[in-house]
C-alpha positions in Angstrom: 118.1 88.9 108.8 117.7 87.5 105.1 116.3 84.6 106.1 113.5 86.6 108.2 113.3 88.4 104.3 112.6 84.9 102.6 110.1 83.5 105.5 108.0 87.7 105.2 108.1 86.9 100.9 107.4 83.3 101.3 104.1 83.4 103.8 100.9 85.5 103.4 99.1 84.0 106.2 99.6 83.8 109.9 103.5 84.3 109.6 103.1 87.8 108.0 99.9 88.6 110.9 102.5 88.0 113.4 104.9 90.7 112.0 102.1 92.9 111.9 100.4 94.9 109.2 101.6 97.4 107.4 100.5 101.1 107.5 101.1 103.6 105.0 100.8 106.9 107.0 101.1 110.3 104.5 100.7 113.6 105.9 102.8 116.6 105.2 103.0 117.7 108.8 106.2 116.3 110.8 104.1 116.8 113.6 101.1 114.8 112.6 103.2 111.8 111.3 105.0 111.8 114.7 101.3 111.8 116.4 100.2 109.0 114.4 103.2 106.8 114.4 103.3 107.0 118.2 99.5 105.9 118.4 100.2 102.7 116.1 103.1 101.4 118.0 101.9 101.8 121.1 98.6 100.6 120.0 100.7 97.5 118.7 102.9 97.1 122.0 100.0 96.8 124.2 97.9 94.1 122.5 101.1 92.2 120.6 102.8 89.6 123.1 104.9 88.5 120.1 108.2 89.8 119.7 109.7 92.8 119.0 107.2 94.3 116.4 103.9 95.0 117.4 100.4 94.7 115.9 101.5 97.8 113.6 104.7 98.4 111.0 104.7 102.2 109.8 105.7 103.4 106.4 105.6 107.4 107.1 106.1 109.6 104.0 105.3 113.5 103.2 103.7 113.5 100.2 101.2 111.6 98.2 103.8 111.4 95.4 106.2 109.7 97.7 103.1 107.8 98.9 102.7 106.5 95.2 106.3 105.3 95.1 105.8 102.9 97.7 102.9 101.7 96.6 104.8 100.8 92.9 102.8 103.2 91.2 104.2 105.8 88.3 101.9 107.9 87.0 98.7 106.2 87.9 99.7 102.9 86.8 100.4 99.7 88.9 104.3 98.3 88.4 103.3 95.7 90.4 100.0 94.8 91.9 101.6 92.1 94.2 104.8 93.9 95.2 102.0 96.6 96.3 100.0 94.5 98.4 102.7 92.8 100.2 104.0 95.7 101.2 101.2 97.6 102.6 98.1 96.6 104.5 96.5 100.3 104.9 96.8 103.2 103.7 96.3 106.6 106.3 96.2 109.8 104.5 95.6 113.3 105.2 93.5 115.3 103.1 94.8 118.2 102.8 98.3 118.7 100.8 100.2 120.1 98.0 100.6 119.4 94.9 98.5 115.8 95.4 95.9 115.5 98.1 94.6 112.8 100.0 91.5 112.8 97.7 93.7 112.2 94.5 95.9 109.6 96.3 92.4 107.9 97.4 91.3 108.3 93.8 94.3 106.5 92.1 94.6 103.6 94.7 91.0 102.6 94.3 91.4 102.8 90.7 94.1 100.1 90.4 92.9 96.3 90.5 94.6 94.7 93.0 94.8 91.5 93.6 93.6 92.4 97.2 92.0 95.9 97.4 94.3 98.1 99.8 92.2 100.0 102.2 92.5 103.6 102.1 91.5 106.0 105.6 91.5 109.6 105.3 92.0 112.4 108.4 91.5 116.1 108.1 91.7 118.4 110.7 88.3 119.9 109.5 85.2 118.6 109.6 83.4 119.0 106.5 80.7 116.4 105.5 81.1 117.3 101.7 84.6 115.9 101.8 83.7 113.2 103.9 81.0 112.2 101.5 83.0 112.5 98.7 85.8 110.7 99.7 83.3 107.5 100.7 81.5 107.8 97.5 85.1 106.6 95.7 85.9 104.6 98.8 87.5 105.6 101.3 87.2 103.3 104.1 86.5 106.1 106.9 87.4 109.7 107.5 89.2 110.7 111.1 89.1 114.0 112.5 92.3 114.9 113.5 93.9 114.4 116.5 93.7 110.9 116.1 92.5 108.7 119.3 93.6 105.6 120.6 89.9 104.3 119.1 90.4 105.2 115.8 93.8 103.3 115.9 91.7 100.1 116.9 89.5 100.8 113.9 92.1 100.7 111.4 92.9 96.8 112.4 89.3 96.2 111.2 89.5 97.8 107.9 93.1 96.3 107.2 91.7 92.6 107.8 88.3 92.6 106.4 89.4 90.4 103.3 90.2 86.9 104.9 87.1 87.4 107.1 84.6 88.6 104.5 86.0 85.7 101.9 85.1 82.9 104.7 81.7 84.5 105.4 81.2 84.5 101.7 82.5 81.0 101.6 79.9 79.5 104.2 77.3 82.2 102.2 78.2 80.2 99.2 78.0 76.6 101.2 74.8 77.6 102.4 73.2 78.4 98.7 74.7 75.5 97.4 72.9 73.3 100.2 69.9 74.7 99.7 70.2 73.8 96.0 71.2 70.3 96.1 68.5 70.1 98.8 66.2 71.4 96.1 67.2 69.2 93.6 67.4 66.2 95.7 63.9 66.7 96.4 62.9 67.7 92.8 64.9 64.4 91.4 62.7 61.9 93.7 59.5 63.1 92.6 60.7 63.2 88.5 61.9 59.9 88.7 58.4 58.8 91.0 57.0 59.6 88.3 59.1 58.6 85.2 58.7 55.0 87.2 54.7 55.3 87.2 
């Protein structure tokens, strides 16, 4: 079991896929984290086919506070941005809690500067499109009404992944600019030196 320790700290790439990614569910009620956790895994045992873990690893806590522990932060500071992000893919909050809500979890999270930006989902049980608007305007990646459905669970594999997708479509953006630019200057160098020559 250490070794399967070293090979989790020693790969990042399809390795650590294969384990699955990592969800940080926080919600005060028992209930709800039971809800959620069962949706995951069985969400990850139907479409795995790898061994034992499926597509989903849950970190449940009950608090945001206990939320920020996990995550390596103390009072709104990072300990370790990439002890952080190794350890969680996604963060799934409620909204509504004591002492810290959702809101103020969402808040400190997209404050920090991680080396890769941890996606943050809230769920409430009430619909209110104030809240839902101001929890996108800081970032949040979507807000679920509670009860969660087996198609939100889907959703959350999109928002966990988007960074090695979106840094290859960049990448061929990038590629694409770049041709355009020596094509640009191939065809600008001809006609300067056509005319240096005359």
């Amino acid at each position: 079991m250490e070794q399967q320790g070293e090979d989790v700290g020693g790969f990042n790439g399809s390795e650590r896929e294969a384990m699955g990614l990592r969800v940080l569910v926080v919600d005060d009620s028992p209930m709800d984290r039971k809800i959620v956790e069962g949706l995951l895994k069985s969400s990850g045992g139907g479409g795995g086919g790898g061994g034992g873990g499926g597509i989903f690893e849950v970190v449940a806590v009950d608090s945001a506070k206990k939320a920020m522990e996990v995550l390596g932060l103390h009072e709104g500071k990072a300990k370790s941005s990439t002890a952080s992000e190794q350890k969680i893919d996604i963060i799934l909050t409620d909204y509504c809690m004591p002492e810290m809500t959702g809101y103020d979890l969402l808040k400190v999270v997209k404050e920090q500067s991680f080396l890769k930006p941890i996606p943050v989902v809230v769920m409430s049980s009430e619909h209110e499109p104030q809240r839902i608007s101001r929890c996108r305007a800081i970032g949040a990646e979507d807000f679920i009404i509670k009860p969660l459905q087996a198609t939100d669970i889907h959703r959350l594999r999109e928002y966990a992944r988007p960074a090695s997708l979106t840094s290859k479509a960049g990448a061929k953006r990038k590629n694409s600019s770049d041709l355009i630019a020596e094509k640009s200057d191939s065809e600008r160098r001809p006609r300067l030196a056509g005319v240096a020559a005359a």
